[in-house]
C-alpha positions in Angstrom: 27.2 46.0 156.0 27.6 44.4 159.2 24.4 44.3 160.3 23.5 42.7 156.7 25.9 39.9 157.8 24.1 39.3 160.4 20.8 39.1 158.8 21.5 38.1 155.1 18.0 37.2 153.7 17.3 33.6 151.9 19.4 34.7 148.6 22.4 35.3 149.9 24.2 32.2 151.1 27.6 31.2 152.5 30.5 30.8 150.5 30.6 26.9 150.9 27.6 26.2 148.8 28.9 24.3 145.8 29.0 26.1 142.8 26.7 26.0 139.6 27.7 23.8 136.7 27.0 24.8 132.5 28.4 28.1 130.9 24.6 29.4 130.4 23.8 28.9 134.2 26.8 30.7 135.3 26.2 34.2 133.3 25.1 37.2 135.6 23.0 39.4 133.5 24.0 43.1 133.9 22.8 46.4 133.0 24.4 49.7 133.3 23.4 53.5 132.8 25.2 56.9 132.8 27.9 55.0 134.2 32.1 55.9 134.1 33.7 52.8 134.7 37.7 52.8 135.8 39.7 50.1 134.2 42.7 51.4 135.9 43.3 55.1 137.7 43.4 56.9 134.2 41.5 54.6 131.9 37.9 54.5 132.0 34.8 54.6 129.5 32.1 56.4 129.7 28.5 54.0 129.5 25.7 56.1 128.5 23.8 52.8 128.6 24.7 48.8 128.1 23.3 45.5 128.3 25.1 42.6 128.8 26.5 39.5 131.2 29.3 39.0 133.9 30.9 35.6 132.2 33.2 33.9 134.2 36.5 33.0 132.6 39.1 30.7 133.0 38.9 28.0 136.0 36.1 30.8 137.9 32.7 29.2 138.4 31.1 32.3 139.0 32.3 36.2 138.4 33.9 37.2 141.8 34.2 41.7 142.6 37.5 40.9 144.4 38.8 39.3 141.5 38.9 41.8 138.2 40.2 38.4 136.3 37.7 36.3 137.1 34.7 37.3 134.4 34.8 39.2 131.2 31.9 42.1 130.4 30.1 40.7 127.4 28.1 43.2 125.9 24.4 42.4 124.0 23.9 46.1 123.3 25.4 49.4 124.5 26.7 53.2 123.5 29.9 53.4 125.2 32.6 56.6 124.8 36.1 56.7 125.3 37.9 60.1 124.8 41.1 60.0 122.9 43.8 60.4 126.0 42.0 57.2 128.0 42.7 55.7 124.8 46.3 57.2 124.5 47.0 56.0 128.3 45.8 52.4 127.6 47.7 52.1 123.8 51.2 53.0 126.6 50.4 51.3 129.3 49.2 48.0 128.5 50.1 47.5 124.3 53.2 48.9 124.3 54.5 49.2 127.9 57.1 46.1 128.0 60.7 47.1 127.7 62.1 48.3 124.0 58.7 48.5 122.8 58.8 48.9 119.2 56.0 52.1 119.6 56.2 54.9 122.0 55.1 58.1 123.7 51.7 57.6 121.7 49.6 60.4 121.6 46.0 60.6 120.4 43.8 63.8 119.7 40.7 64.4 117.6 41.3 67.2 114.9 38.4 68.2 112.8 36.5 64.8 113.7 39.8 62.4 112.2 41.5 60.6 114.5 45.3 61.3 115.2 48.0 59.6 116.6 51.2 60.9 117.4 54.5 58.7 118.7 58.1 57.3 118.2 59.4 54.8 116.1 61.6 52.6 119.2 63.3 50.9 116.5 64.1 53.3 114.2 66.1 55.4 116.8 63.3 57.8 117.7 62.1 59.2 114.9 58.7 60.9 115.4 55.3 60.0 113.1 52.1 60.4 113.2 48.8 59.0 111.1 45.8 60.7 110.7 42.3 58.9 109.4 38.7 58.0 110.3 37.4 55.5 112.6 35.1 52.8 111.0 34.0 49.0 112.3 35.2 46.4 110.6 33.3 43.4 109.7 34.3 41.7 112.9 33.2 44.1 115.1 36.5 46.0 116.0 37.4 49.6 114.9 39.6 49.9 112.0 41.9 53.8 111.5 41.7 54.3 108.0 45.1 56.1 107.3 44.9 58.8 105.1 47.7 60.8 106.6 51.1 59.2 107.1 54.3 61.3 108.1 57.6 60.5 109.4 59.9 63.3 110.6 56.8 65.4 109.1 57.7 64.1 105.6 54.9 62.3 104.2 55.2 59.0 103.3 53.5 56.3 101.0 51.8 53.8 103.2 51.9 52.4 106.8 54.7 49.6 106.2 56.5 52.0 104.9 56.7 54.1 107.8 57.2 50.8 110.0 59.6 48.8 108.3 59.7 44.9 107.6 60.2 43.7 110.7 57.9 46.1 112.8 55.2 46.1 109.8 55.0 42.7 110.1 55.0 42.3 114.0 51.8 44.5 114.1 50.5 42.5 111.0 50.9 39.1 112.5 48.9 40.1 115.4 51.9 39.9 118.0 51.3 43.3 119.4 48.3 42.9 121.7 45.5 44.7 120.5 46.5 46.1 117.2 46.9 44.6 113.8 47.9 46.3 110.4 46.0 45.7 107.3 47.6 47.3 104.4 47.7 50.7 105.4 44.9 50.7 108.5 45.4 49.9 112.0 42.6 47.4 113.5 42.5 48.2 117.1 40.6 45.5 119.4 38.8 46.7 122.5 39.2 43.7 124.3 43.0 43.3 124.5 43.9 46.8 124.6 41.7 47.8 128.0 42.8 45.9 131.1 40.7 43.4 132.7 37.6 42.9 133.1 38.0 42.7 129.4 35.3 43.7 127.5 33.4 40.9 124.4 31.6 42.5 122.3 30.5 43.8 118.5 31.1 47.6 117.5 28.8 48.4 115.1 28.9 51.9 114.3 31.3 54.4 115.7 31.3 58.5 115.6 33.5 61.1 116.5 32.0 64.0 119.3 34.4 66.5 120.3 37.6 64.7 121.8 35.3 61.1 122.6 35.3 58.2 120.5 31.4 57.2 120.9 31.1 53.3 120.1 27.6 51.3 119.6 27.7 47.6 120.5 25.0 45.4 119.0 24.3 42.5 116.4 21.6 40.5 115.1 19.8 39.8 118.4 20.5 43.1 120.1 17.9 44.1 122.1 17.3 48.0 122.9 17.7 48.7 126.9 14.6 49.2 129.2 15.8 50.4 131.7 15.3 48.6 134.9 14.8 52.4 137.2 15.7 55.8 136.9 19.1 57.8 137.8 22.9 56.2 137.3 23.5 52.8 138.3 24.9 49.0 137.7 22.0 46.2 138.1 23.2 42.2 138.4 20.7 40.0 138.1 20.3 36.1 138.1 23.0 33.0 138.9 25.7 33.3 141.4 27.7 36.4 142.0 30.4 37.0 144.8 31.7 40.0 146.5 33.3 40.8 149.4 32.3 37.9 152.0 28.7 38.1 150.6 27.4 35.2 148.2 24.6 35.9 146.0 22.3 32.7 144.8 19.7 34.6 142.0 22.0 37.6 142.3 19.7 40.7 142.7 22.2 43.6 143.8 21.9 47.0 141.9 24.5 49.6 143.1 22.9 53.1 142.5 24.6 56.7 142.5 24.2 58.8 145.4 24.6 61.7 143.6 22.5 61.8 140.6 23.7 65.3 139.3 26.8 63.4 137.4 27.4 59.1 136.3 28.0 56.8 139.1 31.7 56.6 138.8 32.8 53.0 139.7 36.2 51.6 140.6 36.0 47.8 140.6 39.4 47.8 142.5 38.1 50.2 145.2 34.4 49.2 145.4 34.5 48.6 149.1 35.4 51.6 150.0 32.5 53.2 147.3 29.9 50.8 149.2 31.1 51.1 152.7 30.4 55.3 151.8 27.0 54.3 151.5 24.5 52.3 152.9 21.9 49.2 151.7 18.5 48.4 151.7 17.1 44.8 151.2 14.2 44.7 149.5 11.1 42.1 150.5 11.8 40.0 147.4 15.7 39.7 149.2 17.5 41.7 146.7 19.9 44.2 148.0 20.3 48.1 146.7 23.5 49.6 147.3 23.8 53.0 147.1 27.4 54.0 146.5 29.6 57.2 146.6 31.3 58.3 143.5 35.0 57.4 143.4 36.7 60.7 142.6 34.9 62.1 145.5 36.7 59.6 147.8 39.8 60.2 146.2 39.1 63.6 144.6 43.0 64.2 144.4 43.3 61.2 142.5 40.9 61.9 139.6 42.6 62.2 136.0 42.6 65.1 134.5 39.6 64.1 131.7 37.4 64.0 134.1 37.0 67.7 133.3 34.6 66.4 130.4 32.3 64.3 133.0 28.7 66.4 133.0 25.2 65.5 133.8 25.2 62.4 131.1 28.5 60.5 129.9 28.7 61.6 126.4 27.0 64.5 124.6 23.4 63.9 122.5 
């Protein structure tokens, strides 16, 4: 890297240049494939493949690798799985982590493809329940558990507000949990606010059940299948500004590439200096740089969760 410094080729360009005005000008197109991206040390998704664009957010001209709240991950297309304890680990650690949360020690396993959820009811001094149902996209894009299955204290009961109450059935109604909504007796749960940042935008539009991982495709109307821009695991950025480290990308053309192509790249916004100063980079004549990257859990094999027992040669099963 520090002999790249040194010799940074015409596209890469100091950090004073001034920065590139209009939302469309400032999106850094991105594709992934047989990718596991960490939000956090226990939550990841597995990308089996995606198309999409960095977008900046907020007061952020362009989207910055140091800074996982500068951009948003907006997805065009993509089959993306999540298995049911990342999912359990995000529902307790970001939706209902704050003190006297009204829902806790969730729990979430697949049983006979049906999703279940397991917990306590904070404000009801306790008491276990659990909901059992299928997993369907709603009109909006976001995946809706269709409760067929409602116990308290493992008596049934009639419908979800009746299991939650007044006042907690209509916290979760009104939207004032992030990431989850009730509608009569389903729970919409929203992708985007229940993983950490970078927070994913996007359109579910058909979702299945494979052994313990929820496997969601993103698309819509203009979806566009992937071609894949070369062969084995990697994360290509293409086009408008990007910023990493101390480097500057004008035109960005960086695509960071598994070493090991026996498993998915397994990518760690939060530690990606380490992953790239593991490897090493080529520029190529045209200026664009390849990165090829170590894994993370084989920096930190002692810190890899437990589900990465399920990682094999591709993300999710076919």
């Amino acid at each position: 890297m520090l002999m790249l410094l040194c010799a940074a080729p015409p596209g890469i360009v100091a950090q004073q240049e001034s920065p590139v005005s209009g939302q469309p000008e400032r999106l850094v197109q991105t594709q992934m494939r047989n990718v596991t991206f960490r939000f956090s040390e226990n939550v990841a998704v597995q990308i089996k493949s995606l198309n999409g664009a960095l977008v900046p957010v907020g007061k952020n001209e362009i989207p910055v690798f140091d800074d996982k709240d500068s951009f948003n991950l907006r997805i065009s297309s993509a089959e993306v799985a999540m298995d049911s304890s990342n999912l359990a680990v995000a529902l307790n650690s970001y939706v209902f982590a704050r003190p006297n949360s009204p829902l806790t020690h969730l729990s979430v396993s697949v049983e006979k493809g049906h999703l279940k959820v397991k917990g306590k009811l904070h404000e009801k001094k306790d008491i276990p329940f659990e909901t059992e149902g299928n997993l369907i996209p709603t009109d909006g894009g976001k995946l809706r558990l269709h409760c067929e299955k409602i116990r308290a204290l493992h008596v049934p009961v009639k419908g979800l507000m009746t299991l939650l109450g007044i006042d907690l059935g209509k916290l979760i109604q009104e939207g004032k949990v992030s990431g989850v909504t009730a509608q009569d007796d389903d729970l919409i749960l929203d992708l985007e606010k229940i993983l950490p940042a970078p927070h994913i935008e996007g359109k579910v539009v058909s979702v299945r059940v494979e052994g313990n991982n929820i496997i969601q495709i993103f698309g819509g109307s203009d979806a566009q299948p992937v071609k894949y821009v070369r062969a084995g695991n990697y994360m290509a950025f293409r086009h408008n500004r990007l910023r990493f480290g101390k480097l500057l990308m004008n035109d960005a053309d960086l695509i960071l590439i598994d070493m090991d192509r026996a498993d998915p790249l397994d990518f760690f916004l939060e530690h990606y200096r380490e992953q790239l100063s593991a490897g090493y980079t080529k520029v190529t004549s045209e200026s664009g740089l390849r990165v090829y990257v170590k894994d993370y859990n084989k920096l930190h094999p002692a810190k890899a969760p437990a589900n990465d027992k399920n990682r094999s040669g591709s993300p999710t099963p076919k």
